[in-house]
N, C-alpha and C positions, 0 to 999 in steps of 0.2 A: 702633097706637100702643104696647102691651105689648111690640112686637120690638125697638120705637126707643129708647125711657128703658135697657134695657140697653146699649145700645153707645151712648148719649151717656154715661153714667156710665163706658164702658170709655173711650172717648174722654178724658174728663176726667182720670183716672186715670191713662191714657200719657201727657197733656201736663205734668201736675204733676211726673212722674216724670222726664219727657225735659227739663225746664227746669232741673231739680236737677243733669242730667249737665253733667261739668266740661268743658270746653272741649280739655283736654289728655288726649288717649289716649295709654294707656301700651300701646306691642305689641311688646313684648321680655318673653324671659323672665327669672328671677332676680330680686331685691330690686332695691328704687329706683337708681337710677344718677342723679347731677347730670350737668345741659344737654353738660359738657362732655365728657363719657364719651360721648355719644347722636347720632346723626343727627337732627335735628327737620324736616320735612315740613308746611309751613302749609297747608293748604287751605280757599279761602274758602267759605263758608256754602251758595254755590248751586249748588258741583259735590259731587256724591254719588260715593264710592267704592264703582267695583263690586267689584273684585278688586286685589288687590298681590299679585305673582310668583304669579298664576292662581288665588288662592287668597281665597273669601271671609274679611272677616276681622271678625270682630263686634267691636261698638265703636269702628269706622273713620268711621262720619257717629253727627253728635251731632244731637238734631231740635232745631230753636230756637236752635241754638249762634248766640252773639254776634259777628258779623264773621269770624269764622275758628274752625277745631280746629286742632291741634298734634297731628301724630301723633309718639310717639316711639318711634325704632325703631333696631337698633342699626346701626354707621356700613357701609354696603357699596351695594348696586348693587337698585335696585326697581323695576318697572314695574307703574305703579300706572292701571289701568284707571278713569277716572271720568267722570262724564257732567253736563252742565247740567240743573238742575232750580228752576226757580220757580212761584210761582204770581201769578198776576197778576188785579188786580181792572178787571174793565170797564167796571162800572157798579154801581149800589147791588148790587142783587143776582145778577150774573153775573161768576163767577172763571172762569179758564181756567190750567191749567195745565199747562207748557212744559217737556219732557224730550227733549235730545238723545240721537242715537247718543254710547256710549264715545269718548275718545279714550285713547288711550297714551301716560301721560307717564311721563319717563325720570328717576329720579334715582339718581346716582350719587354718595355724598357720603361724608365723612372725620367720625370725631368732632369734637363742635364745632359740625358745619357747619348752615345754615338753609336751605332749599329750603323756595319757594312755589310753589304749581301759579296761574298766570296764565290767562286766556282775556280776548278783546275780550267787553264786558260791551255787551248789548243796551240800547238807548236807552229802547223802547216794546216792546209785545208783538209787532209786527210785525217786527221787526228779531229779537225770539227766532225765531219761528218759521219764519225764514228761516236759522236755525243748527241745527236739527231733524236735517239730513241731511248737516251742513256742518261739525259743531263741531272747533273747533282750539284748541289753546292752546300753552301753553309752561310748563317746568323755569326758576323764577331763583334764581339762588344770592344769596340778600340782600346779604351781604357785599362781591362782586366784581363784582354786577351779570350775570354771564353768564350767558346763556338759552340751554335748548335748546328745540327745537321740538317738540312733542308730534306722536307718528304717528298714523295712523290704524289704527284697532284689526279692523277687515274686520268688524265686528258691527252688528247694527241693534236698538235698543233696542224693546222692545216694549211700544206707548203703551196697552194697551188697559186698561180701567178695572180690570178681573177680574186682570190681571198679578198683581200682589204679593198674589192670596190664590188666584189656582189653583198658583204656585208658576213662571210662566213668565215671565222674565227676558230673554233675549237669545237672537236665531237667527244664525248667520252668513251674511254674505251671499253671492246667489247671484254675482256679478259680481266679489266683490273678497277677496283676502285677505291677511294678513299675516302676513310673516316672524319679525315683533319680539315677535309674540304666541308662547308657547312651547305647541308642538302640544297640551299634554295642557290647557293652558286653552280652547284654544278646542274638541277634541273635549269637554270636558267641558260646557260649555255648549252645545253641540250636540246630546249626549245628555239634558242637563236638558232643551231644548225637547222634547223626541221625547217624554217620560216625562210632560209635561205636555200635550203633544196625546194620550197616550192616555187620561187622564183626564178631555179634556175634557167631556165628557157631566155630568159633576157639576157643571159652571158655571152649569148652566141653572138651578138652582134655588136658586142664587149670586143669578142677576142676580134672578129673579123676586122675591126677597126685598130685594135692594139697590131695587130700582125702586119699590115699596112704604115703604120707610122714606123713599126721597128723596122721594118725593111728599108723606110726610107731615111733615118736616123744617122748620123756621125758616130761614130767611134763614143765621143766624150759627149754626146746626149743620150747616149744608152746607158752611161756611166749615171748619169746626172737621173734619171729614170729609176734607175735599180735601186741607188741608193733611197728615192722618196720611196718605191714600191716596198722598198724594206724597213719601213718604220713601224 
């Protein structure tokens, strides 16, 4: 119980923190620019941004953002890797939560302009997890209505619970790859997986302690858990 009251206090801590972030990320450099100097990029709440033009980009997912972020960025050409992620309640006390592979969406926009990242939005959890290996969406220009189709990124998202704290993200797959992804994104998450399989051995003591605090965790601090684990 002494290892749990630390990381519900960090927990607490991140969500106060991450509820205060604004909705509109600024990812251009130089002073403020108005809407109409800018490219804006909407993406709704349940796809997470892995990379834009192969590159992590911090402050691209906001946690708890309200309906949407607004990324501003200045007006040209992005391909913006992002992935479905919800979490879904079962029953009183069993959540599940749903992460697809990346896809690749395309946008190419003018100052001025408003680009949404779209996907068909799951009904039930059953219908997510049937987009797991499948996820598709689309580029729409608000204004003009035209969509493009998001590709497929040749990457397989990696669901395992230790992910986001041994530091292992995405492997490419063996069967598929893509041309749209620019070579040095995808070797470079290739070599992130490689650099996190040789650390594996450190996870063990990872889980042994994660397994212990989840056993001894509330109902609504597993809740509060899954939700940070799923950022």
């Amino acid at each position: 119980m002494p290892l749990m009251r630390p990381l519900i206090l960090f927990l607490c801590a991140l969500t106060l923190a991450a509820c205060a972030r604004s909705p509109v990320v600024k990812l251009y450099d130089g002073p403020d620019k108005a809407d109409s100097q800018l490219l804006t990029v909407r993406v709704p709440t349940e796809l997470e941004v892995f990379t834009i033009n192969g590159k992590q980009v911090d402050g691209a997912n906001t946690f708890f953002a309200t309906g949407h972020k607004d990324l501003k960025l200045a007006p040209g050409r992005y391909e913006i890797l992002a992935y479905y992620k919800e979490l879904f309640q079962l029953d009183a006390d069993n959540h599940e939560i749903i992460k697809t592979n990346p896809a690749n969406f395309i946008v190419d926009g003018k100052a001025g302009e408003t680009y949404q990242l779209g996907f068909k939005k799951p009904q039930d959890v059953d219908e997510a997890r049937a987009m797991e290996d499948n996820f598709s969406g689309w580029t729409e220009n608000l204004a003009t209505g035209d969509k493009v189709a998001a590709e497929k990124s040749g990457l397989i998202l990696k669901r395992g619970f230790l992910a986001p704290i041994t530091g292992e993200a995405v492997e490419t797959a063996d069967t598929a790859t893509s041309s749209s992804v620019a070579p040095q994104a995808a070797a470079a998450a290739a070599t992130g997986g490689a650099a996190a399989s040789q650390s594996a051995p450190a996870a063990g003591s990872y889980l042994d302690t994660l397994k212990a605090q989840w056993n001894q965790a509330t109902p609504e601090e597993r809740r509060q858990f899954l939700q940070w684990i799923s950022q």
